[in-house]
C-alpha positions in Angstrom: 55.1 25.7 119.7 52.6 27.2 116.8 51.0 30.2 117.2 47.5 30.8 116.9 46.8 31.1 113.3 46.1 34.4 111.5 44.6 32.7 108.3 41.0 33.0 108.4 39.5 29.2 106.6 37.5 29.7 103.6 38.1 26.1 102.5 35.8 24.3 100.2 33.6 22.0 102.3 34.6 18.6 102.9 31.9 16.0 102.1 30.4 14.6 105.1 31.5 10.9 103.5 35.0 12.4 103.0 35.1 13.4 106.9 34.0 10.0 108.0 36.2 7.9 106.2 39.0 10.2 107.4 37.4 9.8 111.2 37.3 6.4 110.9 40.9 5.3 109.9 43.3 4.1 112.1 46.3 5.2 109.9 47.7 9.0 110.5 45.4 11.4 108.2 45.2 14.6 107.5 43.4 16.8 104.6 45.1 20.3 103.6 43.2 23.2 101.4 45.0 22.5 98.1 43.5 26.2 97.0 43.8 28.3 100.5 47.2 30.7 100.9 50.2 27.9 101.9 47.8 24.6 101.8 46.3 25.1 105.8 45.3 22.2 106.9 41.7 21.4 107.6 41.3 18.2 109.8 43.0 15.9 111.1 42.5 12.5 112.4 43.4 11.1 116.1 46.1 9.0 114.8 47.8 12.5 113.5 47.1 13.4 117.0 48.6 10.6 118.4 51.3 10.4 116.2 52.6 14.3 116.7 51.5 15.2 119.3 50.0 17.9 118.1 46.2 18.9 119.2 43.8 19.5 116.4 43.3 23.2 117.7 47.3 23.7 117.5 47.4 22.6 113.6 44.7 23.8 111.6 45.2 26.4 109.9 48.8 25.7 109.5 50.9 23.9 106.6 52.3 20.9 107.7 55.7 22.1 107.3 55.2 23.0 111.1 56.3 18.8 111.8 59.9 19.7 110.3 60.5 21.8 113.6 64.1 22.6 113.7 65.2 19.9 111.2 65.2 21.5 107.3 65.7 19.1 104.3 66.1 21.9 101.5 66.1 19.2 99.0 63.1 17.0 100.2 60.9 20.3 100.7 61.3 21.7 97.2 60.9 18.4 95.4 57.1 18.3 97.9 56.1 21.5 96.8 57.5 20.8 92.9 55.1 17.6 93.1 52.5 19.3 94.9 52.6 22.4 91.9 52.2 19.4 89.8 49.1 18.0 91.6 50.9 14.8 91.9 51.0 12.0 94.2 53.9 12.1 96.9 56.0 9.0 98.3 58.9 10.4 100.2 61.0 9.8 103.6 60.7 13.1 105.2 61.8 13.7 109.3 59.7 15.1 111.5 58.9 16.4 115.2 56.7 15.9 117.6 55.2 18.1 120.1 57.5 16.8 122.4 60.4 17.6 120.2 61.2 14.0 119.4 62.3 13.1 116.0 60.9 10.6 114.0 61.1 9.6 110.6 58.0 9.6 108.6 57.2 8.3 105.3 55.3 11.0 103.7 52.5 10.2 100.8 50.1 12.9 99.7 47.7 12.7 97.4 45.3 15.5 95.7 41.1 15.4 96.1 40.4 16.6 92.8 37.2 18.7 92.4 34.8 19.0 89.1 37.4 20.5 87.2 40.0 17.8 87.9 41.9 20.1 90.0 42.6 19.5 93.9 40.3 20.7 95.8 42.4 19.1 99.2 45.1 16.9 99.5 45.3 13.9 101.8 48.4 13.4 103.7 49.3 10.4 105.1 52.1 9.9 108.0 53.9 6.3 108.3 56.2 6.4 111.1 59.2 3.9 110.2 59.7 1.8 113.1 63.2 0.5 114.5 62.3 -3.0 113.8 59.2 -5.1 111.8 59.5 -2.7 109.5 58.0 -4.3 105.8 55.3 -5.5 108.2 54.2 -2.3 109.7 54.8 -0.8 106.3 52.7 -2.8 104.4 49.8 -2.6 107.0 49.7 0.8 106.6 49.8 0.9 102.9 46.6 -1.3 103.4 45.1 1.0 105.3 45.7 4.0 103.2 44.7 1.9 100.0 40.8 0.9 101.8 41.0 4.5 102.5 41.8 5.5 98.6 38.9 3.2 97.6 36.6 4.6 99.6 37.4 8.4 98.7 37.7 7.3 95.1 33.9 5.8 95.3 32.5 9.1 97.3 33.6 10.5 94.7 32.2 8.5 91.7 29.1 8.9 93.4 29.5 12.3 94.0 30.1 12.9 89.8 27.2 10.5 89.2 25.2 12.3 91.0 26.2 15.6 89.3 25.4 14.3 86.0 21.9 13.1 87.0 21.5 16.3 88.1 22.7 18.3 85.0 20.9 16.2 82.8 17.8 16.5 84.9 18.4 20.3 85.1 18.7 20.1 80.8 15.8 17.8 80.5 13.3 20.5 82.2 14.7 23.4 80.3 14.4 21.6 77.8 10.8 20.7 78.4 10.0 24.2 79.8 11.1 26.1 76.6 9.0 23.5 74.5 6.1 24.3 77.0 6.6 27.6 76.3 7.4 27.9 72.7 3.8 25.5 72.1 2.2 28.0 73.8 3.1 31.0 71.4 1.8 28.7 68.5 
């Protein structure tokens, strides 16, 4: 069981579009504060919830180490937090534990929601469980999923920096302007 958490949440916001798209997948999601003290995680989606059996209230605020329970993997756990260092993408086997206590075996990928400086901001995990049988086809649905759910991030995001950029040059155009207003009016 996780205790209440004892991190107070000063995460960067996340966009209203990024929220949505999050919301509205039907693949396991969750988004982690790639800049808070040990990476708390900062929403969820109701397939996590399904999936772990873990309520939203139970795991923010927490790293999602919490899933390994009582079963460590040394090995997979440093090479995470190597990649995650990194700000790389992660593809790995990892197991896992619900709620309940039930093992399952989960194939991990995290990747980082850069900010304006190109440096995560989040990171967006995504949980596969690996079923017993059909397991290419569940497999590659979900790797569907997750890639309409990559597009879509990846074009809030162009939008977002296009929209930045329209503002800075806006903001240089009427400085620029202002201090010829001004400088015409000391001739």
């Amino acid at each position: 069981m996780l205790s209440p958490t004892s991190i107070p949440l000063k995460t960067p916001q996340i966009p209203e579009a990024v929220s949505k798209i999050l919301e509205e997948a039907s693949i396991s999601l969750c988004i982690s504060d790639a800049r808070g003290q040990d990476m708390p995680l900062v929403q969820v989606n109701e397939p996590f919830v399904s999936l772990t059996g873990y309520s939203y209230e139970e795991v923010i605020g927490h790293n999602c180490r919490f899933l390994q329970g009582q079963v460590r993997q040394e090995k997979v756990a440093v090479n995470v937090g190597r990649k995650l260092e990194q700000h790389g993408e992660i593809q790995t086997v990892i197991r896992n534990q619900r709620k309940s206590g039930a093992t399952f075996d989960n194939f991990l990928f995290i990747f980082p929601l850069l900010g304006g400086d190109d440096r995560p901001v989040h990171f967006l995990g995504s949980q596969f469980e690996i079923p017993d049988e059909n397991q290419s086809f569940a497999f590659m649905e979900h790797v569907k999923e997750l890639q309409k759910v990559i597009n879509n991030l990846n074009a809030v995001r162009k939008e977002r920096r296009e929209r930045l950029i329209e503002q800075k040059l806006l903001i240089q155009t009427s400085a620029s302007t202002l201090v010829k207003v001004r400088l015409a009016s000391f001739v």
